[in-house]
MIDOSE-1310 file (N, C-alpha, C; in nm, 2 decimals, decimal comma, always signed):
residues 232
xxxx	+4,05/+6,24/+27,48/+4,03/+6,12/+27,41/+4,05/+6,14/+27,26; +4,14/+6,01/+27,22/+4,14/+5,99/+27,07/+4,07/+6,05/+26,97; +4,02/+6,15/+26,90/+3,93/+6,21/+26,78/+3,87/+6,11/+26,69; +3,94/+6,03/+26,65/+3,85/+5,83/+26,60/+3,83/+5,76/+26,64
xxxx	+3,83/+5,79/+26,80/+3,83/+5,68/+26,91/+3,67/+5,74/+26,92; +3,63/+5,87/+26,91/+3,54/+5,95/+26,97/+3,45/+5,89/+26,83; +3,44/+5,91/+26,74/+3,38/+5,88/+26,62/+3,34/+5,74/+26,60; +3,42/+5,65/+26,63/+3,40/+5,50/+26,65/+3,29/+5,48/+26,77
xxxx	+3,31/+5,57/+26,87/+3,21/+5,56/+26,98/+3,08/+5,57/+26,93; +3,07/+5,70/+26,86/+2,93/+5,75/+26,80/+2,88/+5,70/+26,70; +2,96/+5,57/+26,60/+2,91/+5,52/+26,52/+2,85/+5,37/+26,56; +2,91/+5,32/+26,68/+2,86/+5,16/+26,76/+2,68/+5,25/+26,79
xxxx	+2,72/+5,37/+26,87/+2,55/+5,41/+26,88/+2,49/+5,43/+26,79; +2,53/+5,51/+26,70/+2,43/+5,51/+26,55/+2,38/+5,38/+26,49; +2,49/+5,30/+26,46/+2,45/+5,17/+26,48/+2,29/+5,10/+26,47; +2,36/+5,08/+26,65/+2,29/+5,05/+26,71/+2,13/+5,08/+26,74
xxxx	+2,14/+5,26/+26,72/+1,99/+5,29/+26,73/+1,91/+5,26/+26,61; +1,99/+5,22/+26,52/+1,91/+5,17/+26,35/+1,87/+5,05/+26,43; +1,96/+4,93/+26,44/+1,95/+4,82/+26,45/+1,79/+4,78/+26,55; +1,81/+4,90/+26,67/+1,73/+4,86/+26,79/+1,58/+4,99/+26,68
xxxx	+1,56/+5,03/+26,61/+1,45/+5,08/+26,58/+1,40/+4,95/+26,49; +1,50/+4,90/+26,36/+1,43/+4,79/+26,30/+1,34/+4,67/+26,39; +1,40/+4,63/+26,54/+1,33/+4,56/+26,66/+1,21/+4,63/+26,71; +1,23/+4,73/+26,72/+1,12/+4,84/+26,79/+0,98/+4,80/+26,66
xxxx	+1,01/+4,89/+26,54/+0,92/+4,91/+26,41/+0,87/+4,73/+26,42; +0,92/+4,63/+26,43/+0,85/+4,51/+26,40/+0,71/+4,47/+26,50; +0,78/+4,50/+26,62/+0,67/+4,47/+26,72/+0,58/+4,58/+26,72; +0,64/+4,73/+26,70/+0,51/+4,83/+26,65/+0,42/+4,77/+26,57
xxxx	+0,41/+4,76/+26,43/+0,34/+4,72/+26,37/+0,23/+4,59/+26,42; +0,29/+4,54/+26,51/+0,18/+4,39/+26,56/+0,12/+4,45/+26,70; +0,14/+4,61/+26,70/+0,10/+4,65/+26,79/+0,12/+4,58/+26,96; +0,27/+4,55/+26,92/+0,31/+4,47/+27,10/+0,34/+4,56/+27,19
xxxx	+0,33/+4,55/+27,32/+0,41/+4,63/+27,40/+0,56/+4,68/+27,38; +0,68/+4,61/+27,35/+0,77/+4,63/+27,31/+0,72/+4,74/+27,18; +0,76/+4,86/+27,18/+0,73/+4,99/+27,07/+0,89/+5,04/+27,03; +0,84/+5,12/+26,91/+1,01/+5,19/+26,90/+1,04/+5,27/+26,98
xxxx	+1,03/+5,35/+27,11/+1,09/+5,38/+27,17/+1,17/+5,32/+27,32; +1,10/+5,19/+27,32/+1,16/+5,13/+27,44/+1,25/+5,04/+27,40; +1,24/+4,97/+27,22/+1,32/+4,89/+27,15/+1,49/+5,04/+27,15; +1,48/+5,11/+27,12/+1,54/+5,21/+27,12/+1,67/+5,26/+27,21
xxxx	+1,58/+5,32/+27,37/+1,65/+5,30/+27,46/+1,73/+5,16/+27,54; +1,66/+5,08/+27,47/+1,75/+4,91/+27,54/+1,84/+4,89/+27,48; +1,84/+4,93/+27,28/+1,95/+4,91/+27,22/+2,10/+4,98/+27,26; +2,02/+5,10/+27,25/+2,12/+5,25/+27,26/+2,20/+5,22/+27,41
xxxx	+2,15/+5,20/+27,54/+2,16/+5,18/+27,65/+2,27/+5,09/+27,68; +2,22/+4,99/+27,59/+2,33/+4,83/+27,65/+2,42/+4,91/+27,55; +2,42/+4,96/+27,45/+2,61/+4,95/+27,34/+2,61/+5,07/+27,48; +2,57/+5,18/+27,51/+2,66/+5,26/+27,55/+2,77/+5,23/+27,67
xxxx	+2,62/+5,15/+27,79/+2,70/+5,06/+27,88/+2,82/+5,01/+27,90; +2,84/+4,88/+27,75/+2,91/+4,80/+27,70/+3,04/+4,85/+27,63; +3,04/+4,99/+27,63/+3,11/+5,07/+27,55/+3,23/+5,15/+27,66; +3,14/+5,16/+27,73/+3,20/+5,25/+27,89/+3,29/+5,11/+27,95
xxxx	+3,23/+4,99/+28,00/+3,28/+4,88/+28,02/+3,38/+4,88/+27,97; +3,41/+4,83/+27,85/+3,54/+4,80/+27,76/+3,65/+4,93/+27,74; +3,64/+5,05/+27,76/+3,67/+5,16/+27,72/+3,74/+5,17/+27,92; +3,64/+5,17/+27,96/+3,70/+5,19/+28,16/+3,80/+5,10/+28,18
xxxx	+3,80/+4,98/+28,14/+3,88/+4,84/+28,17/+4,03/+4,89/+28,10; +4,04/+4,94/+27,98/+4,20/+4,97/+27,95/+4,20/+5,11/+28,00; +4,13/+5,19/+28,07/+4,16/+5,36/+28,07/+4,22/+5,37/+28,23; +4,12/+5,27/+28,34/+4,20/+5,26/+28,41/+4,34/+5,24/+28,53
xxxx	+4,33/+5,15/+28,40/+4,46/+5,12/+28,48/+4,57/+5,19/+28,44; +4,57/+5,32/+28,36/+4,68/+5,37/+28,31/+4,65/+5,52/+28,37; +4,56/+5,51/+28,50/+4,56/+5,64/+28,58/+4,67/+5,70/+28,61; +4,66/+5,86/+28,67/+4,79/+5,90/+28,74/+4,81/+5,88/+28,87
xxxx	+4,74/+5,78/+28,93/+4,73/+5,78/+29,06/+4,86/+5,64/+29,08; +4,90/+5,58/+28,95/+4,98/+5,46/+28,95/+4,95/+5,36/+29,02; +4,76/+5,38/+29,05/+4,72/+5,23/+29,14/+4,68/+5,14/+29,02; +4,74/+5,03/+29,02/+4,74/+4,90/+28,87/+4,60/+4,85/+28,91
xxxx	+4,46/+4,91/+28,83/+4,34/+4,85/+28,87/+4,29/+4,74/+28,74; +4,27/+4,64/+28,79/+4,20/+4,54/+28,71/+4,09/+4,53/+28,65; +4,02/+4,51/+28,52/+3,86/+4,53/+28,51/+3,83/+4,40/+28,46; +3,72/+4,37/+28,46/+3,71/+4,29/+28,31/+3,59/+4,38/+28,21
xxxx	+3,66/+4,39/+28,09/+3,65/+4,48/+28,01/+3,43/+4,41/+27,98; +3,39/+4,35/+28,01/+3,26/+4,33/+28,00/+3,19/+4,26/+28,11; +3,23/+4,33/+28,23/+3,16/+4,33/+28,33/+2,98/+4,38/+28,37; +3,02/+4,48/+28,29/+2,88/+4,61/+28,31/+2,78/+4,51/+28,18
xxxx	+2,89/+4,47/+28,09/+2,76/+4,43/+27,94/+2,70/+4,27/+28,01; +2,75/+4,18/+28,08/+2,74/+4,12/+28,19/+2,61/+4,15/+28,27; +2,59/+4,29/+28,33/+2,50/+4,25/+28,40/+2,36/+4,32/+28,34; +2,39/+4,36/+28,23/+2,28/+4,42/+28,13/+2,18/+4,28/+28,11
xxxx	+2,28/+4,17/+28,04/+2,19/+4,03/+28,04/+2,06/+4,01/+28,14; +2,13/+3,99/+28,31/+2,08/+3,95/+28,39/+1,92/+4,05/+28,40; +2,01/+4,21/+28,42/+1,87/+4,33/+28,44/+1,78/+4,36/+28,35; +1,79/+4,28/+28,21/+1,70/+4,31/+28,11/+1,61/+4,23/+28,17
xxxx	+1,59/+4,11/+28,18/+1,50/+4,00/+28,25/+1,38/+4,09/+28,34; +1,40/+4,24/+28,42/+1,32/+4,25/+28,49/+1,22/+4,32/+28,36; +1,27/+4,39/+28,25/+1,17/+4,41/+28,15/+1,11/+4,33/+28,09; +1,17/+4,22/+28,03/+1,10/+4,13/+27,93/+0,97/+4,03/+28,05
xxxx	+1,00/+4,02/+28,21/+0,90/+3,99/+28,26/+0,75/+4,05/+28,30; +0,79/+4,20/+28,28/+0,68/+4,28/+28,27/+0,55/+4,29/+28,15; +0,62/+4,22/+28,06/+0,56/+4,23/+27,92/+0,49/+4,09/+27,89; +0,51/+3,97/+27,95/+0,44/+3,88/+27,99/+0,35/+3,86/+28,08
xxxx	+0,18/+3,81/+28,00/+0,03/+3,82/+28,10/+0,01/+3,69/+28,09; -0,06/+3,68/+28,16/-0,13/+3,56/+28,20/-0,26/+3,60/+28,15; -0,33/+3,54/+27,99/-0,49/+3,58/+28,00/-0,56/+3,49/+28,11; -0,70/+3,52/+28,13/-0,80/+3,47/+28,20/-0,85/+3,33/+28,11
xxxx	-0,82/+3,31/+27,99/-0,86/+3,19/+27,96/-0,72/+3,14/+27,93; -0,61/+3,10/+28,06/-0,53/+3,02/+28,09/-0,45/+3,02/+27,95; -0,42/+3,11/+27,87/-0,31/+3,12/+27,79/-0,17/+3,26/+27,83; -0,07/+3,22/+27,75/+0,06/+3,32/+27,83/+0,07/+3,38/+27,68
xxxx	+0,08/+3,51/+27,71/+0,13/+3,60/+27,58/+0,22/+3,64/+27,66; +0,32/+3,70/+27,55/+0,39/+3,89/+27,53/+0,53/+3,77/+27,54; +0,54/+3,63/+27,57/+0,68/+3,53/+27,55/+0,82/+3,59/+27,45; +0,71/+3,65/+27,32/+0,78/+3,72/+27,18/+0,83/+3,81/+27,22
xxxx	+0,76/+3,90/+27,33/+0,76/+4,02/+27,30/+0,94/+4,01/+27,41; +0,90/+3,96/+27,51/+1,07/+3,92/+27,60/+1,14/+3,89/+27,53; +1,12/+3,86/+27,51/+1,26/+3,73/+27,36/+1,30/+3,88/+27,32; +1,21/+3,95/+27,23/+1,29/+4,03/+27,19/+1,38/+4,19/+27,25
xxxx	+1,29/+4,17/+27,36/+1,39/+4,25/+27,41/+1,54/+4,22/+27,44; +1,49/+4,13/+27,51/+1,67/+4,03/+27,54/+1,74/+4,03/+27,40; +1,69/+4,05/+27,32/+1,74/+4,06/+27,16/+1,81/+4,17/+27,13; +1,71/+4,27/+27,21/+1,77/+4,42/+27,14/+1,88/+4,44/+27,25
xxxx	+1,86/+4,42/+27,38/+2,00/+4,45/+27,46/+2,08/+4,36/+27,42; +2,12/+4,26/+27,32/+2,19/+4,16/+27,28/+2,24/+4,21/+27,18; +2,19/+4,25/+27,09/+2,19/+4,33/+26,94/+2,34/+4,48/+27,03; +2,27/+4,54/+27,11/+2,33/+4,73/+27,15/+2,46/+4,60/+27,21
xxxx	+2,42/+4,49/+27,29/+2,61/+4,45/+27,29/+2,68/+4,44/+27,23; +2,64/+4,36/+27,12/+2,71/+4,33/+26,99/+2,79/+4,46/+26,97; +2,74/+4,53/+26,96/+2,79/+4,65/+26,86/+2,87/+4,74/+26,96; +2,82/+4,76/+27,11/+2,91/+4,81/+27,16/+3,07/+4,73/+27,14
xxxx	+3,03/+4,60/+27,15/+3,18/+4,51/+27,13/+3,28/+4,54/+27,00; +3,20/+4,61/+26,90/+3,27/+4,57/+26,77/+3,19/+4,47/+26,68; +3,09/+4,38/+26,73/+3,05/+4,32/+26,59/+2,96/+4,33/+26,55; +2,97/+4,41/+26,42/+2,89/+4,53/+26,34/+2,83/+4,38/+26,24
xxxx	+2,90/+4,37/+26,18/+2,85/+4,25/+26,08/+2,75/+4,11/+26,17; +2,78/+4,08/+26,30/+2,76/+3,98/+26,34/+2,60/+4,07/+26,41; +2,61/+4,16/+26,45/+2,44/+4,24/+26,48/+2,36/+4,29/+26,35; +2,44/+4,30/+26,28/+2,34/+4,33/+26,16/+2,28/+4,22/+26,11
xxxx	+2,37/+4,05/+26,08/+2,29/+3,97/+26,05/+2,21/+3,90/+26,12; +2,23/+3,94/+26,29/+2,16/+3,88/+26,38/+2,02/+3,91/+26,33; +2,00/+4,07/+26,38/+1,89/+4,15/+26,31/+1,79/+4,08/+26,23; +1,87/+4,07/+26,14/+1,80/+4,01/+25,98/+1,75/+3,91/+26,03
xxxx	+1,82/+3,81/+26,08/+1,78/+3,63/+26,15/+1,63/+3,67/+26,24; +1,61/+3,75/+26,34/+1,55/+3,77/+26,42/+1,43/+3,83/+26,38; +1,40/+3,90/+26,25/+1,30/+3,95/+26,12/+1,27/+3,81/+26,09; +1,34/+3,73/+26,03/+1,30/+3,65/+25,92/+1,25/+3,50/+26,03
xxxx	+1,30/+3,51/+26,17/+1,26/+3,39/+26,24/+1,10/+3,43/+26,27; +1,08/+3,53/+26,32/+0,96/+3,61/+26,36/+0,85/+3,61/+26,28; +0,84/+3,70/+26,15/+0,78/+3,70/+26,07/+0,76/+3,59/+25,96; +0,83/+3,53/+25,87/+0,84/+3,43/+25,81/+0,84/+3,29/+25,82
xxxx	+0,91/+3,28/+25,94/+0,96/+3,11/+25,96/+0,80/+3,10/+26,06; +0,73/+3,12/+26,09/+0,57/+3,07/+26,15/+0,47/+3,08/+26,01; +0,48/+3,14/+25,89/+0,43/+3,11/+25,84/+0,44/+2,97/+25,71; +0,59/+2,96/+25,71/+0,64/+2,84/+25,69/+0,61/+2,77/+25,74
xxxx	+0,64/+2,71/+25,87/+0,56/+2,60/+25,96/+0,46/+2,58/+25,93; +0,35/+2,66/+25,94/+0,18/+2,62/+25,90/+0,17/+2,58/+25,81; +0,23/+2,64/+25,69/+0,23/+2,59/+25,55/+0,29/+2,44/+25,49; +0,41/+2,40/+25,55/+0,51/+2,32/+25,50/+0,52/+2,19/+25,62
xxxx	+0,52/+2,28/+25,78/+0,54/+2,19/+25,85/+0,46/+2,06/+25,90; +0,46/+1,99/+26,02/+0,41/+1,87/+26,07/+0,26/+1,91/+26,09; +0,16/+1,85/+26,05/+0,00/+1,85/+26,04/-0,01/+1,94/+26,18; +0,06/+1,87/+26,28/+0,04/+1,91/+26,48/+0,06/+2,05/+26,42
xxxx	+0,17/+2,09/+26,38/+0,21/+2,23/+26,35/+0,09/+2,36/+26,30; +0,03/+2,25/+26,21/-0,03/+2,37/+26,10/-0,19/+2,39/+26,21; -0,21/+2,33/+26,36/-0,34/+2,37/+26,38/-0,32/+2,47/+26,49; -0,41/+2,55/+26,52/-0,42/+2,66/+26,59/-0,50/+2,63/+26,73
xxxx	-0,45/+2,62/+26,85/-0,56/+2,61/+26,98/-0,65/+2,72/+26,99; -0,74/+2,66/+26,99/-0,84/+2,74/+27,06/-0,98/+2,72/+27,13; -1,02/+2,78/+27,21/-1,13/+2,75/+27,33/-1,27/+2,78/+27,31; -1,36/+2,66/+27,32/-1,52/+2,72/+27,26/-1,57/+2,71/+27,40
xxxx	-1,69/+2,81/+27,45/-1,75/+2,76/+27,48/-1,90/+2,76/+27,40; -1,98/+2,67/+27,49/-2,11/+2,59/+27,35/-2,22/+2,61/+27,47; -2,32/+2,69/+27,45/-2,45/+2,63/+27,55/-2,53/+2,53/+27,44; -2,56/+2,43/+27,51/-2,69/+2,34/+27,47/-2,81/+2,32/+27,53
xxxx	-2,91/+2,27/+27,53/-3,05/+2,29/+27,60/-3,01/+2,17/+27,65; -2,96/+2,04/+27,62/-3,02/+1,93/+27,73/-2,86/+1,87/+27,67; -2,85/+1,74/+27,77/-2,80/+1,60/+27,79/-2,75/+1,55/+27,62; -2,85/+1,53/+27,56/-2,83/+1,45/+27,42/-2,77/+1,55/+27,31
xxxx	-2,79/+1,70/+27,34/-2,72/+1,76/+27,23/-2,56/+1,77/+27,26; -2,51/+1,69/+27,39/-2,36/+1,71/+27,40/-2,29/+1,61/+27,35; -2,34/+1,47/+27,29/-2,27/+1,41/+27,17/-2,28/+1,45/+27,08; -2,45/+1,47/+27,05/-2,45/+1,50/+26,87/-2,34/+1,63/+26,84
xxxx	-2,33/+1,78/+26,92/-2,25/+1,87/+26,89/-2,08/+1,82/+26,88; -2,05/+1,71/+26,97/-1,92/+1,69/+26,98/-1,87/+1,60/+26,83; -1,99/+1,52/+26,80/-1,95/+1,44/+26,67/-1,95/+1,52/+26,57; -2,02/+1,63/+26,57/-2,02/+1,70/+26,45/-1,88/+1,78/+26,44
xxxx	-1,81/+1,87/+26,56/-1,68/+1,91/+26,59/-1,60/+1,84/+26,48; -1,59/+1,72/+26,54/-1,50/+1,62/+26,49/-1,48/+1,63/+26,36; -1,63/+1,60/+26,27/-1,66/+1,61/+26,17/-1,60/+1,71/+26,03; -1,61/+1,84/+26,14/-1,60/+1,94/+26,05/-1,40/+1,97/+26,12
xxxx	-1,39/+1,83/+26,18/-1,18/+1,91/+26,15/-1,17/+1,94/+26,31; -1,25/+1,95/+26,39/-1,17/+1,98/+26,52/-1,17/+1,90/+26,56; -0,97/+1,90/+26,64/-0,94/+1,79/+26,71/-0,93/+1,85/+26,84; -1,00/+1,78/+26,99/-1,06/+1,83/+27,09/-0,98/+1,76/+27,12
xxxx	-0,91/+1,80/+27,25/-0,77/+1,73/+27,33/-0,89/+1,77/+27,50; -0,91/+1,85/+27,48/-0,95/+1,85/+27,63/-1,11/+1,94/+27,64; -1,18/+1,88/+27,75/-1,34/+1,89/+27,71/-1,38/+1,92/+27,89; -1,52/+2,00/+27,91/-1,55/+1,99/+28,06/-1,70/+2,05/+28,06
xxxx	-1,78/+1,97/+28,11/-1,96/+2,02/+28,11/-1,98/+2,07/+28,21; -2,07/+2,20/+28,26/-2,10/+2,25/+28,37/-2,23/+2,32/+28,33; -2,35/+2,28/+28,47/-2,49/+2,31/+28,49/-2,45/+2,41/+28,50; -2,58/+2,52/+28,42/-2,62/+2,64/+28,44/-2,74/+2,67/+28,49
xxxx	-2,78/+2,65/+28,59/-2,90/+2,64/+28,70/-2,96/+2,79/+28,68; -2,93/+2,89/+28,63/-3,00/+3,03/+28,58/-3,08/+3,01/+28,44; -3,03/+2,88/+28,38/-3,05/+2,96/+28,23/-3,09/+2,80/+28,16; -3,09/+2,66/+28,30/-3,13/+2,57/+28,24/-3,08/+2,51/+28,11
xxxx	-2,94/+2,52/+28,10/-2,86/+2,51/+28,00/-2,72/+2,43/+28,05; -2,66/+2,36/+27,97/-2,56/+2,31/+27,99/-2,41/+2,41/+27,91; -2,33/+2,39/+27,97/-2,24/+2,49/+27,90/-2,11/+2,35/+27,90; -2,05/+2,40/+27,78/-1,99/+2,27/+27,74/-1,83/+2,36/+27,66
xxxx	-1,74/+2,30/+27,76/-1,59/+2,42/+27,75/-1,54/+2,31/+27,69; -1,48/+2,36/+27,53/-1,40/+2,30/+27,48/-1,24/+2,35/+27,47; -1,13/+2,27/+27,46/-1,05/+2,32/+27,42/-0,95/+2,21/+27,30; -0,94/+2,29/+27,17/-0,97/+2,20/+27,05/-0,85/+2,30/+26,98
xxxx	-0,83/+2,22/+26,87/-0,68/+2,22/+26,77/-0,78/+2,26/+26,63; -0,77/+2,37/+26,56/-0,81/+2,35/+26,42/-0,68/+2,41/+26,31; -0,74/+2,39/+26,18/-0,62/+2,40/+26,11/-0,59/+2,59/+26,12; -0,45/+2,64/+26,09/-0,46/+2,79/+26,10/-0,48/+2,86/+26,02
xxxx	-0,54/+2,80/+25,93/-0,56/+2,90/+25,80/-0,75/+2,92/+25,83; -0,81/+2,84/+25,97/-0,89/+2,88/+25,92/-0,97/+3,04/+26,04; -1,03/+3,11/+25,99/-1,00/+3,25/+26,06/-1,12/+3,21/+26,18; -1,15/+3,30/+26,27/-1,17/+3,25/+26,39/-1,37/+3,33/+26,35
xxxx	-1,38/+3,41/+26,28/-1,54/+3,41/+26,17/-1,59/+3,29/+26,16; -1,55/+3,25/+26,06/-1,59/+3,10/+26,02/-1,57/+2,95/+26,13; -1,52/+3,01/+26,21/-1,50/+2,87/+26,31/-1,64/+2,92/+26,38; -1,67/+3,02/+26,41/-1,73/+3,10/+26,54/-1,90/+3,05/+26,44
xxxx	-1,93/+3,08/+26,27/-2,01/+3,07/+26,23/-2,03/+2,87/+26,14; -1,94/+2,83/+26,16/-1,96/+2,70/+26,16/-2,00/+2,62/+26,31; -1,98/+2,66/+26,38/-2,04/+2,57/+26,54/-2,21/+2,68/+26,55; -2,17/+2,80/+26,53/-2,34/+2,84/+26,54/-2,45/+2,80/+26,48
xxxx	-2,39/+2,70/+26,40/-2,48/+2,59/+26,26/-2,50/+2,50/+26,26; -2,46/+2,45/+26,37/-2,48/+2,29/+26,42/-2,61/+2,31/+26,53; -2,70/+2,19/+26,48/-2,85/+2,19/+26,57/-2,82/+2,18/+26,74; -2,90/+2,23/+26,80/-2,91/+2,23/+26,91/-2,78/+2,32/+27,02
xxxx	-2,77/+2,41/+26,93/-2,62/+2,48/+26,96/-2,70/+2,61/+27,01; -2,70/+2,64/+27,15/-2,80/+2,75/+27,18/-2,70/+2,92/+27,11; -2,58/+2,94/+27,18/-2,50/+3,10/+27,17/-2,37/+2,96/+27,21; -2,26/+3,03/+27,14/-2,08/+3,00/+27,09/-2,02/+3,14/+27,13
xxxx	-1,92/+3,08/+27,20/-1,81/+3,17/+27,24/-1,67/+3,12/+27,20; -1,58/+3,19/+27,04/-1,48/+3,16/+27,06/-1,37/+3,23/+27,07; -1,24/+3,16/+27,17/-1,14/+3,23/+27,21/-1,01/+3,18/+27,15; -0,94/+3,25/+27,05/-0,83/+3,23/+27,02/-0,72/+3,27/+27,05
């Protein structure tokens, strides 16, 4: 093989292993499942794939065997797409209080095998700014939104539950909610026949700047509020 053909090979992976550690280091730091070494091997994995693909498609048909074989030169980077899917669904939970995480954490993988194709293909410029887009959508553009965007935008869900002693403390606590900024979209009361208590499951919108301390010690200050559970 070519001596700058060989060089060009090892520089799509060099590349690439920068590219897929800057993906890796981001989710490290937010402490996701996606880490730098799995951001790493997805990058590195899909250019090399994508590289063999493109590289097999002109090599063989110019065999000594004189059989004229056909390829299409991104067949293999083709099914990288489809088989990333079984990772990024691994990395998605279902919590017990009916919310979906690790959504980010997929996305980005599909990102980084997306990122190692790029580069196995040749586009060095077009993965590096990908990159950058994928930094700056992540980290930046959500804190934009809260700050800049639609009111709906700037509030944070999240789920209380409230024990009260009786019947009449589940208006007064709900008006006071209100009061103090929470918008309650969906609400459900259930007897606690142990503890002679009512338990009262909210699930409410507040603004995101405010930290989940102060939400937790503003409802434990409202009268007739027995113990507060909140889940963000």
């Amino acid at each position: 093989m070519d001596f700058w053909l060989e060089v060009e090979m090892l520089t799509k992976l060099s590349i690439s292993a920068v590219l897929g550690l800057i993906i890796g280091l981001e989710r490290e730091l937010k402490r996701k499942p996606l880490g730098l070494k799995t951001s790493l091997v997805i990058s590195i994995v899909s250019c090399l794939l994508t590289i063999v693909s493109i590289e097999s498609a002109y090599s063989f048909p110019d065999s000594a065997s004189g059989v004229k074989i056909q390829m299409d030169p991104l067949r293999l980077a083709a099914q990288i797409v489809s088989g990333i899917g079984f990772l990024g669904a691994g990395v998605i939970l279902r919590r017990g209080n009916e919310q979906i995480s690790g959504l980010t954490t997929a996305a980005m993988i599909w990102g980084a095998a997306g990122i190692g194709i790029a580069v196995g293909a040749g586009f060095f410029a077009e993965a590096i700014f990908g990159v950058l887009l994928l930094i700056l959508s992540v980290e930046l553009v959500p804190h934009f939104v809260i700050k800049y965007g639609p009111k709906r935008l700037r509030r944070e869900e999240m789920i209380l539950r409230i024990k009260v002693v009786d019947e009449a403390s589940i208006e007064l606590v709900l008006a006071e909610l209100k009061e103090q900024r929470f918008y309650i979209f969906q609400s459900r009361i259930k007897d606690l026949d142990t503890e002679h208590m009512l338990l009262l499951e909210i699930k409410a919108r507040v603004p995101a700047n405010r930290p989940i301390p102060e939400v937790y010690k503003a409802i434990k200050q409202i009268n007739h509020v027995h113990t507060v559970e909140v889940i963000g």
